[in-house]
N, C-alpha and C positions, 0 to 999 in steps of 0.2 A: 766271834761270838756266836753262839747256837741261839737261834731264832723260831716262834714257834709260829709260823701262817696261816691268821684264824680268815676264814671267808664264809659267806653261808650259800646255799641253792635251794632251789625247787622247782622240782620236774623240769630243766632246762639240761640235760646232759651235753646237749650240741654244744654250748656255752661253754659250760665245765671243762669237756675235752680242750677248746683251744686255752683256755684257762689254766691246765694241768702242764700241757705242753710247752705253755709261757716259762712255766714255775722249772720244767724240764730242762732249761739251758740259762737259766742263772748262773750268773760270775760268779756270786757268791751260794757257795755249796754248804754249809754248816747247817741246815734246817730240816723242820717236819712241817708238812699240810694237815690243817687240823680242820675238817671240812662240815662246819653246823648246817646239815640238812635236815630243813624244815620239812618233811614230811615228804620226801619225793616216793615216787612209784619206783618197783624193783629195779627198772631199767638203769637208775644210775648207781646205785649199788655195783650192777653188771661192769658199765662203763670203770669206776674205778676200781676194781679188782683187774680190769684190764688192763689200764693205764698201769697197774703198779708191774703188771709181770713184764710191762714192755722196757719201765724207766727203773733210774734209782732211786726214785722219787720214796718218802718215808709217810705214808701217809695214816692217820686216823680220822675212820668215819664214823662222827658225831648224827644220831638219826634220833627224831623221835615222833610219834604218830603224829598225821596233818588233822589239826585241829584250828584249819585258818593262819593267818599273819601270825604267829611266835615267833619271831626273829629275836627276839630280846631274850626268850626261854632259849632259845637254843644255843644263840651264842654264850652266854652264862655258863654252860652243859659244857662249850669248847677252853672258857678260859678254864674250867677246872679240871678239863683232860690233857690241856697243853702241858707240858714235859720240860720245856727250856722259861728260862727267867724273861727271854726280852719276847714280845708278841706283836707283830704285826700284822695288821688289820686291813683285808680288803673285802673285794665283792665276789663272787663263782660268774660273773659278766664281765669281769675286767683283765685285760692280758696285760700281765706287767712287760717291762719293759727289760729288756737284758740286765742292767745295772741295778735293779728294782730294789733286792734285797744290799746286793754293795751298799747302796747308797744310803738304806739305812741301817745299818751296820755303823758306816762313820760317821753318821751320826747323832747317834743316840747320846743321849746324856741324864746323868742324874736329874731326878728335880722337873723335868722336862717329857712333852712329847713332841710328838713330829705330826707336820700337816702335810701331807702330799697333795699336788694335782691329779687332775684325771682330763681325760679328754674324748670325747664323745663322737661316736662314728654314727654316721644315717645307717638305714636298715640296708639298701643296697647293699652299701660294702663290708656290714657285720655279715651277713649269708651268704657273701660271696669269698670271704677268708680262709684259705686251708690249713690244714697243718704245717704241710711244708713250709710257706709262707712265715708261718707262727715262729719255725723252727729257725727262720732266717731271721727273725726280728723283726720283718718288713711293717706288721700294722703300726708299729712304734716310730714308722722313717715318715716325717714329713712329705720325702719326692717319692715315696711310693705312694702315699694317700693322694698325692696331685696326679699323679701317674694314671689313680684310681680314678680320677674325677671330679675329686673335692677340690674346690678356690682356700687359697691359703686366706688364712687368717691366723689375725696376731695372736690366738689362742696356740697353735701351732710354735711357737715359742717353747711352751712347758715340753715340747717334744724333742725342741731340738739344741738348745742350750747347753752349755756345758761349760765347766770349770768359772772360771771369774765373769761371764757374761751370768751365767745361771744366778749366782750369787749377787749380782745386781740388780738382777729383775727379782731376787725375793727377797732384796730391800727396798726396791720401788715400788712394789705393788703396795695397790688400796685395798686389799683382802685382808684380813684378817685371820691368822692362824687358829684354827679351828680345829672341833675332832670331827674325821670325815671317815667316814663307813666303809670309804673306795678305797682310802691311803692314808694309814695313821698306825703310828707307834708309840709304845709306851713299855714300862716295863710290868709285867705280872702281879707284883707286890702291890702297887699302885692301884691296880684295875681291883683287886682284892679288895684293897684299903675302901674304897667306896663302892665294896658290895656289887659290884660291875654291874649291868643295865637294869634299867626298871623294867623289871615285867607287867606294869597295868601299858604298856606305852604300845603301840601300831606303831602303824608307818606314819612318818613325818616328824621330823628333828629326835628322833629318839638316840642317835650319836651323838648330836650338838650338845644333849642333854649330859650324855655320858662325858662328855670335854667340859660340859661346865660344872659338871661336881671335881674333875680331874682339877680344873682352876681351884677350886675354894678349897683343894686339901694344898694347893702351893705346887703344883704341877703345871708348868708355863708352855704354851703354845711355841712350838717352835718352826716356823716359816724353812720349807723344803717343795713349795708344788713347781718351782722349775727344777729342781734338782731330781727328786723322784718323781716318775708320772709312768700312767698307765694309759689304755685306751679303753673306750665303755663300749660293749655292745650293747646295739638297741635294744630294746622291749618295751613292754606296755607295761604299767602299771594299774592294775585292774583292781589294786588291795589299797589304793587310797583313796578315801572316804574323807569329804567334808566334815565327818562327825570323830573319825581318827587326829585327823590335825585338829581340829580344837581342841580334842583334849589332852594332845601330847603339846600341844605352847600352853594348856593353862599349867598344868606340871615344870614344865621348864622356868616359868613366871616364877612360880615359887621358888625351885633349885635357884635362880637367880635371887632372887629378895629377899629371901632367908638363908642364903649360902648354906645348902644345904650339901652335907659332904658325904652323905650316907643312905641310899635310898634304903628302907623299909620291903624294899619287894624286888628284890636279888638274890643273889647266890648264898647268903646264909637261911634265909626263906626257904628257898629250893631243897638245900640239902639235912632240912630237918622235917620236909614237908612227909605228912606219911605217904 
């Protein structure tokens, strides 16, 4: 199945590259990067005109002037440049894992999306990560992160799992399949059907939101964060505001209690707007 992999960035190119280079030794090869940058400065433009002459990597970049947190405006801008039916969704901070696209590939399904894990590295060992490194898998290998420094923890699971262990631990867990911003699939038609994100939303649950209109058109969470997982590199969050999260849970309040299946201020908005 050809896959389209939306993620967004800003001015973090360090990031992106080991990001790119993740995406660069995927098992599974049928795909385009479809990369919604929110405003970054030339330098990563540069960066990925480089990344492509080096890889086979099929890439579109999604860009449009920085006017603050538009993450919802941009990525909107990516699902209607995306090219292929199925879209997977992550971050320009998160190095997938070798199997990353494989995994979901098998399995997607009608009716349904996918909730992946993710698993989060201190800032140490995000700046101290190379390519090469990238290129071997390693930030993805539990005994190389202990190698690093990190004390295991049962988080460390979503990393190392496989086949009928994995599938056990994503029927025991108390989480909740979710749409998650880092690791989530769905297919194109779907994200269409409910006008794909609200643009009044900042940061703070503005994918949750997006997974909960996904529910109310009949599109069912489907439990994968031991089977597919990524790692998160650090950063700060400097764009979430006390005043952003209230107003993106009083919005979700409503998409909740009025099963609301069509936001008002998305992608048909956008492509009428003058």
């Amino acid at each position: 199945m050809d896959i389209s992999v939306i993620f967004t960035t800003y001015n973090q190119p360090r990031w992106l590259e080991l990001v790119l280079w993740g995406f660069s030794i995927q098992s599974h090869s049928d795909f385009e990067i479809v990369i919604a940058d929110d405003g970054s400065k030339p330098e990563t433009a540069a960066l990925i005109a480089d990344i492509q002459k080096k890889t086979a990597l099929t890439i579109q970049h999604i860009w449009h002037e920085d006017n603050g947190f538009q993450k919802c405006s941009i990525l909107n801008k990516a699902i209607v440049a995306a090219k292929h039916d199925y879209l997977v969704f992550t971050d320009g901070d998160c190095i997938p894992h070798p199997d990353f696209l494989k995994t979901h590939n098998k399995h997607a399904q009608k009716n349904a999306f996918l909730s992946g894990g993710y698993f989060k590295l201190p800032q140490d060992i995000s700046e101290a990560i190379t390519i090469d490194e990238v290129l071997q898998g390693l930030p993805c290998s539990p005994a190389w992160l202990r190698s690093n420094g990190m004390s295991w923890t049962p988080k460390m699971l979503k990393l190392q799992a496989k086949g009928a262990s994995s599938s056990l631990l994503d029927m025991l867990t108390t989480t909740r399949p979710t749409w998650n911003g880092h690791n989530a699939s769905t297919w194109k038609e779907y994200a269409l059907a409910i006008n794909g994100f609200d643009e009044r939303m900042q940061y703070g649950g503005q994918d949750r939101e997006f997974g909960e209109r996904l529910e109310n058109i009949g599109v069912r969470g489907k439990q994968i964060r031991h089977k597919a997982c990524c790692v998160h590199l650090h950063h700060k969050r400097g764009y979430a505001t006390p005043e952003s999260i209230a107003k993106n849970k009083a919005i979700r309040a409503d998409t909740v209690s009025q099963k609301i299946t069509k936001t008002e201020h998305g992608i048909e908005q956008m492509l009428t707007a003058p």
